[in-house]
Phi, psi and omega in degrees: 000140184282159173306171190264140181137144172287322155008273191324322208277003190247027213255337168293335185295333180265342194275288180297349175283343165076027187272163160286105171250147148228111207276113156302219121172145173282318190269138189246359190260325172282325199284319154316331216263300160301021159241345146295320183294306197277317176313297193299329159303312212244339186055057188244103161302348193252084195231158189207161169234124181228145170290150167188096190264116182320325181258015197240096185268020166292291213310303181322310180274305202286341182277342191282258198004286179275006186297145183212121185124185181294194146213117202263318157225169171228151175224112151302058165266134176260137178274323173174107197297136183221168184247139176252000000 
């Protein structure tokens, strides 16, 4: 069953397209668990996780930091902005 979250709601446009994804997510242990979810849906490995909390601007830097490549779209789903 997919995790809770709008993710979840993108993974045929991204999966069967054989694209290079990558799930920003604050929780990298939820972001494993739908990134499973999609391999195993579309059966496209090239899916990566990286942490990255919007409100965090270390969090921020350090993903630009490691980031390697183009960027072709960004899709911004919020499942429900909460105060952490």
């Amino acid at each position: 069953m997919p995790p809770p979250g709008s993710a979840s709601r993108h993974r045929p446009r991204t999966g069967r397209r054989r694209a290079e994804v990558t799930l920003a997510v604050r929780d990298a242990e939820a972001g494993a668990v739908a990134r499973d979810g999609i391999v195993a849906d579309t059966g496209n490995e090239r899916v990566a996780v990286g942490e990255l909390d919007l409100s965090d601007q270390r969090s921020v830097a350090r993903f630009v930091r490691l980031w390697d490549g183009p960027l072709h779209m960004l899709v911004h789903a919020v499942a429900g902005a909460r105060p952490r």
